[in-house]
VEXLUMLO-11072 format. One record per residue (C-alpha): x, y, z. Coordinates in steps of 0.5 Angstrom, whole numbers, m for minus. Layout:
BEGIN
{site {X,Y,Z}};
...
REM end
This chain:
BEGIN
{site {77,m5,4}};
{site {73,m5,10}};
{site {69,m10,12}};
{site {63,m10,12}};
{site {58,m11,19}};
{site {56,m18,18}};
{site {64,m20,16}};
{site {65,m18,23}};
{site {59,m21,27}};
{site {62,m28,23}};
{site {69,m27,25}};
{site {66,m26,32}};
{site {62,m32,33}};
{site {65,m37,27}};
{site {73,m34,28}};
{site {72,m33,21}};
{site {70,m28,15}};
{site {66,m29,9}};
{site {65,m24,4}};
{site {58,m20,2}};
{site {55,m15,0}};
{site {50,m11,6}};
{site {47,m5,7}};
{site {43,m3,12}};
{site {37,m5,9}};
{site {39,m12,9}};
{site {34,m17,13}};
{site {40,m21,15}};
{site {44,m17,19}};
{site {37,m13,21}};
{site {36,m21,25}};
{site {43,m21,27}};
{site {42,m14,31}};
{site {36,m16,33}};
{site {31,m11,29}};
{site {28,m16,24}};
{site {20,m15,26}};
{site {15,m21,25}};
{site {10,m19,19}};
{site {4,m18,24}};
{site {9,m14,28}};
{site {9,m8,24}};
{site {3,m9,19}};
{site {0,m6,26}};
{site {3,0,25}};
{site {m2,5,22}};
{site {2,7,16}};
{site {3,1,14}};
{site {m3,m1,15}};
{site {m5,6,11}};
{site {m1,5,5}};
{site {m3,m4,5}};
{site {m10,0,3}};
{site {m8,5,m1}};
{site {m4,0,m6}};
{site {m10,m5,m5}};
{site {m16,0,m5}};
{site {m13,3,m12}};
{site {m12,m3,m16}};
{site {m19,m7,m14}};
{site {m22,m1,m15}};
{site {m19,0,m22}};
{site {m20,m2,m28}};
{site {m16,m8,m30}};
{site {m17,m9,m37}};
{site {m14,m15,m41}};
{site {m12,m11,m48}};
{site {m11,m15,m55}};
{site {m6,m11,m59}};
{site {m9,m10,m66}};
{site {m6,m10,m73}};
{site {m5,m3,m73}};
{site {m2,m3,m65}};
{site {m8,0,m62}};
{site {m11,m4,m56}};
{site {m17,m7,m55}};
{site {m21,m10,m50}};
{site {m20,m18,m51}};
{site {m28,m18,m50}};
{site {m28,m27,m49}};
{site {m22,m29,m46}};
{site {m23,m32,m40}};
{site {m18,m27,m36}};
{site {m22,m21,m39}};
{site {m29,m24,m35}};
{site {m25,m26,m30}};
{site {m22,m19,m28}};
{site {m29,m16,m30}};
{site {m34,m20,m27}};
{site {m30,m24,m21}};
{site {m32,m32,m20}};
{site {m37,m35,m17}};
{site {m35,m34,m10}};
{site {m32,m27,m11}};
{site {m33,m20,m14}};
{site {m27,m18,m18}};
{site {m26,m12,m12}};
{site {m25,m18,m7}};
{site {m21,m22,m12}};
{site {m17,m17,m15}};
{site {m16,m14,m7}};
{site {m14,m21,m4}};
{site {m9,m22,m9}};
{site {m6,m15,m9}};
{site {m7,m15,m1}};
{site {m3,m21,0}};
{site {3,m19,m4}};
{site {3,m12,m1}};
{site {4,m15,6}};
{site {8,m21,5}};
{site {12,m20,m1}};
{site {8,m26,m4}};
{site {1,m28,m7}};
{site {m2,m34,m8}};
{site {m8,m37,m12}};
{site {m11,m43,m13}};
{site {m10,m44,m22}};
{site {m16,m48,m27}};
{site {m15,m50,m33}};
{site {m20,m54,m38}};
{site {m17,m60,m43}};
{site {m14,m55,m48}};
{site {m10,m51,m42}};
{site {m15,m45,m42}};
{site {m16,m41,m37}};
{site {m23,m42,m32}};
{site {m22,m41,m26}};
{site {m17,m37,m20}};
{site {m18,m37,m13}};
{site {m14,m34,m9}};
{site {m10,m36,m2}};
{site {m10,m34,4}};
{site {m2,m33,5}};
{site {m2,m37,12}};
{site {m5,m43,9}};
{site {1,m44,4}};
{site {8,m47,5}};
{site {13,m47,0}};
{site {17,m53,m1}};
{site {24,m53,m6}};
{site {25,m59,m9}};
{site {32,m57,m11}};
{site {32,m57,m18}};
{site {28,m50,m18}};
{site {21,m52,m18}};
{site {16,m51,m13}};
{site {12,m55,m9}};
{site {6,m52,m5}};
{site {2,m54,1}};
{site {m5,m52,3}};
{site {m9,m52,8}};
{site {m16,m51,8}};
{site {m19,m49,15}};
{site {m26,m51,13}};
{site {m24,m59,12}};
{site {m21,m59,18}};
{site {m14,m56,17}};
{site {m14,m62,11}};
{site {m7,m61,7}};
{site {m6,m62,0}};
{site {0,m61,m4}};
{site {1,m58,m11}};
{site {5,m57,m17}};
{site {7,m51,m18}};
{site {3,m52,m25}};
{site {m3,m51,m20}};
{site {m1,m46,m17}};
{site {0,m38,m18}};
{site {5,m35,m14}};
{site {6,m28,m15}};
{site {13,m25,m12}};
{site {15,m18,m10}};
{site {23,m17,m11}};
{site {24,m24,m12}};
{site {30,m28,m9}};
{site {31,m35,m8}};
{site {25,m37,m11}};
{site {21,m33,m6}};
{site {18,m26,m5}};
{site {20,m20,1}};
{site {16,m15,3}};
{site {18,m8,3}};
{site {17,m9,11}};
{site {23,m15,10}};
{site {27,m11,6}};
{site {27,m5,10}};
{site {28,m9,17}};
{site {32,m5,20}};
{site {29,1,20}};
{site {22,m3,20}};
{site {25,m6,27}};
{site {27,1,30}};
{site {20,4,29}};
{site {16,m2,31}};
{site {20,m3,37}};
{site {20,5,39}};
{site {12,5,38}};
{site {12,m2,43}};
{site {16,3,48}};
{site {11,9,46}};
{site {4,4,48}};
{site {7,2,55}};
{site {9,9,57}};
{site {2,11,55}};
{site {m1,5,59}};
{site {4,5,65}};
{site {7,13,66}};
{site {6,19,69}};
{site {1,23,65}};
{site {m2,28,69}};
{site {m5,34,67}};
{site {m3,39,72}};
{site {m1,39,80}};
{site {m3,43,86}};
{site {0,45,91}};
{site {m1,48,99}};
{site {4,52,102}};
{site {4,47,107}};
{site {2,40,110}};
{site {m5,38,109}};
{site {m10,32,111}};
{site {m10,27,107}};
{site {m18,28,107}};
{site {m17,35,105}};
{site {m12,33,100}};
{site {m18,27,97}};
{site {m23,33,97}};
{site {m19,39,92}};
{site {m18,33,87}};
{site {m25,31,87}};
{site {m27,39,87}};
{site {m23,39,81}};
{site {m24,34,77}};
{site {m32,34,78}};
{site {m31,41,75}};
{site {m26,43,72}};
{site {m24,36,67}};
{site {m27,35,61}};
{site {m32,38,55}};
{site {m36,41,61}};
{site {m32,44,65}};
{site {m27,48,59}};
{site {m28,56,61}};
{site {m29,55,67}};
{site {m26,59,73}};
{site {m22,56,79}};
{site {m22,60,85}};
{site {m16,57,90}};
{site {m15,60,97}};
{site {m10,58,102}};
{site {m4,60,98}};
{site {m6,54,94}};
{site {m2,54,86}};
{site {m4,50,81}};
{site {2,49,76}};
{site {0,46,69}};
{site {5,40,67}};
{site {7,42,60}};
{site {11,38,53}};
{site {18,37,56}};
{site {24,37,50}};
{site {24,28,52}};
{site {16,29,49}};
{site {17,33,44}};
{site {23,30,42}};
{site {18,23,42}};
{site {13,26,37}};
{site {18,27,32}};
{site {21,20,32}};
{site {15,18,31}};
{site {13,23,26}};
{site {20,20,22}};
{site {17,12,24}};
{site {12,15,19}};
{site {15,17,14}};
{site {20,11,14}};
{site {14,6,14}};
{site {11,10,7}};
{site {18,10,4}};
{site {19,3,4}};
{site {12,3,m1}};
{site {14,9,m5}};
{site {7,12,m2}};
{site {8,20,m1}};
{site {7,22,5}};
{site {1,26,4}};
{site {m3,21,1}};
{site {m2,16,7}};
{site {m5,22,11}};
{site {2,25,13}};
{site {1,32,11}};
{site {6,35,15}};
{site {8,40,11}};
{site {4,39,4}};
{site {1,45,1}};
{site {m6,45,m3}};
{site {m2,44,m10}};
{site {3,38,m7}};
{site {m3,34,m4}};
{site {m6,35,m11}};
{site {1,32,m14}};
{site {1,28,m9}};
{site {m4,24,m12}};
{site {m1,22,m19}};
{site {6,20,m15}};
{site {2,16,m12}};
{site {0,12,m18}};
{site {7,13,m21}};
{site {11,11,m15}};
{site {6,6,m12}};
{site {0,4,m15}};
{site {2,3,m22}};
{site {9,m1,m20}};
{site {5,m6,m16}};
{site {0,m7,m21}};
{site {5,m8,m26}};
{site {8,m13,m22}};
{site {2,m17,m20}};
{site {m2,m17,m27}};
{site {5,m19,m32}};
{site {7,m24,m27}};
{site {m1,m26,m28}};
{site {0,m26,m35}};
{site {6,m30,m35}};
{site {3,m35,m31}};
{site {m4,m36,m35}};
{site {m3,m34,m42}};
{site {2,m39,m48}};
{site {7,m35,m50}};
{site {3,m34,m57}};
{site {m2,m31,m53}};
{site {3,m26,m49}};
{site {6,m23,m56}};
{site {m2,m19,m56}};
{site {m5,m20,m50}};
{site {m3,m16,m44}};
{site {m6,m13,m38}};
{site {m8,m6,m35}};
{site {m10,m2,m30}};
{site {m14,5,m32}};
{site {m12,10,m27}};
{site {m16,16,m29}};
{site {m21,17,m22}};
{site {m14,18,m19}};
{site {m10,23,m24}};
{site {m16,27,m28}};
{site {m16,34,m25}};
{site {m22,37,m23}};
{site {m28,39,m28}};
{site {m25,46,m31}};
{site {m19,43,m31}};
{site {m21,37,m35}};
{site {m27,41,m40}};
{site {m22,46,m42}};
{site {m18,40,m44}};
{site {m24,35,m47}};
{site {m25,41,m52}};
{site {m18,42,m54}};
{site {m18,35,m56}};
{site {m25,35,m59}};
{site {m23,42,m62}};
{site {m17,40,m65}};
{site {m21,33,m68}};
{site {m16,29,m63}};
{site {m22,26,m60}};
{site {m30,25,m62}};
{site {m35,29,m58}};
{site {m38,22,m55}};
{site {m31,19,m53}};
{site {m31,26,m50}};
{site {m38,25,m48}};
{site {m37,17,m45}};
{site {m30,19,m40}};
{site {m36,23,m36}};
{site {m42,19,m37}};
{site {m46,22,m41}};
{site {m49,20,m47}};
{site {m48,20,m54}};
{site {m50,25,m59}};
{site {m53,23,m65}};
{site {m48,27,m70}};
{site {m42,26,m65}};
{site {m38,20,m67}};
{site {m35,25,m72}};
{site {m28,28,m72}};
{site {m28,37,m72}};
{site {m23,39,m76}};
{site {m21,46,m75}};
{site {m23,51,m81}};
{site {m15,54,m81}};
{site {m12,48,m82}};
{site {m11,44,m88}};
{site {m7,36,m89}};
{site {1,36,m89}};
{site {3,36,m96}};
{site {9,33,m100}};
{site {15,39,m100}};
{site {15,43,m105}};
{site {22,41,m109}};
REM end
């Protein structure tokens, strides 16, 4: 079998092999050839950035709803429970917007969410306050328990240490007790890009970037040389000297500097830099604003793979790690939260009316729940199911 990357770089430095499993995407070997990027390195790249807010803006601007599973299976919003106010109306300091957003943004940008956990004296819930990630260090104390220590910058950087009873730790891809990011995992392609948009950064602030050059058939003065550049950049450089026209004499020539195949070649490994940065989030690239070579219809579906690629897996991650931290395991068995995704999914006003009245037509659904999903108020005989007049109950078969 052929070794791996990292079975060579180990002979190399330490005269021996040791066996693993590698990839490309290992952040490990990524470290060793030099492309593994700090966090803040490539969260200042603009499509993570982009997408950061995408899945963040998505889930805090959802409902997130914690559901009870009645008798017959149906859900309902489990109206009371301290987690249901808390994703509803917030805490004291917060709204639920700015609690679901610093939960959800710190676990698409590090890999890990941390939040402050209260319980009253029988172990309900009462209050969650969430953690900035740089204020929390993660201590393993060896027999697979955590302990946590917090920082807090308006007690003069006071530090206190916490069970992990305490403390609420969201993970992304979990491995040795601790989450990774989609940047970390994606290192070595996340290293080449940052690096590359590094490079681009000092060419645009150092390099020759020039417009266009005039030349003379012959020698000129530097005074007549200063003059010419100063005539053309006062009337013929910018918004105010577009369509007008330059008249040269003397035999001079302007020549306009074009896109050489290095620029445009440029422009497209950037152009995959962002594509890659959108691929380590599940986001489709016309929704993180790369819409290259999108049509109408795809930007449409574009939305729903966002919630079914991006959204909704981070949800899920964040709301049961969520649900196994604050609920008993009695509660788990009916409680559950949800993020309701339909401003994102539902189609537009024909396409919803036509379906709305094919569902009330085929008495699936009351004119007034119709009604209520778009906010519109209830009529007074409109809570009864239609049945439609060709149509009659199932029967037994006849023997």
């Amino acid at each position: 079998m052929a070794k791996t990357v990292y079975e060579r770089i180990s002979g190399l430095f330490f005269g021996k092999s040791e066996t693993r499993a590698t990839d490309v995407s290992d952040p490990l070997v990524a470290s060793i050839l030099g492309y593994a990027p700090t966090a803040s390195a490539a969260l200042n790249m603009s499509t993570a950035s982009r997408c950061i807010s995408l899945i963040t803006g998505a889930f805090a601007s959802a409902d997130v709803t914690l559901y009870r599973q009645a008798a017959d299976g149906s859900p309902e919003p489990a109206v009371g429970h301290a987690l249901y106010d808390l994703m509803l109306n917030g805490t004291a300091d917060m709204s639920a917007y700015e609690l679901k957003s610093a939960l959800m943004e710190s676990l698409a940008s590090y890999g890990e969410a941390f939040a402050k956990v209260s319980f009253d004296n029988q172990g309900r819930l009462t209050s969650l306050d969430p953690l900035e990630w740089q204020n929390v260090s993660v201590e393993n104390l060896g027999n697979g328990r955590l302990q946590y220590r917090v920082v807090d910058l308006l007690r003069n950087n006071a530090v206190t240490v916490h069970s992990s009873n305490d403390i609420f730790h969201a993970k992304w891809r979990p491995k040795n007790l601790r989450g990774r990011s989609p940047l970390a995992l994606a290192a070595l392609s996340m290293g080449i890009a940052s690096d590359f948009e590094n490079a681009v950064a000092t060419d645009a602030r150092s390099g020759f970037k020039a417009g266009g050059i005039l030349t003379a058939p012959g020698a000129i003065a530097n005074d007549t040389a200063k003059r010419l550049k100063a005539t053309f950049e006062s009337g013929y450089m910018g918004a105010a000297g577009t369509g007008k026209i330059a008249v040269l004499g003397d035999g001079l020539k302007f020549d306009r500097m074009a896109l050489s195949n290095a620029d445009n070649e440029v422009l497209e490994n950037r152009r995959l830099n962002a594509y890659l940065v959108a691929q380590a989030y599940g986001v489709p690239p016309d929704v993180a604003g790369l819409p290259f070579h999108s049509t109408w219809s795809s930007a449409s579906e574009a939305n729903r793979q966002f919630v079914n690629l991006a959204a909704e897996v981070w949800s899920q991650c964040l709301c049961q790690q969520l649900c196994a931290f604050v609920l008993g395991s009695r509660e788990r068995k009916t409680l559950y939260l949800a993020a309701k995704w339909d401003l994102l999914i539902s189609g537009s006003l024909q396409e919803r009316s036509a379906a709305y009245n094919s569902l009330t037509s085929a008495g699936i659904m009351t004119l007034n729940e119709a009604r209520q999903t778009m906010d519109l108020k209830p009529l007074e005989n409109g809570n009864q199911l239609r049945v439609p007049l060709n149509t009659a109950p199932a029967k037994e078969p006849v023997a």
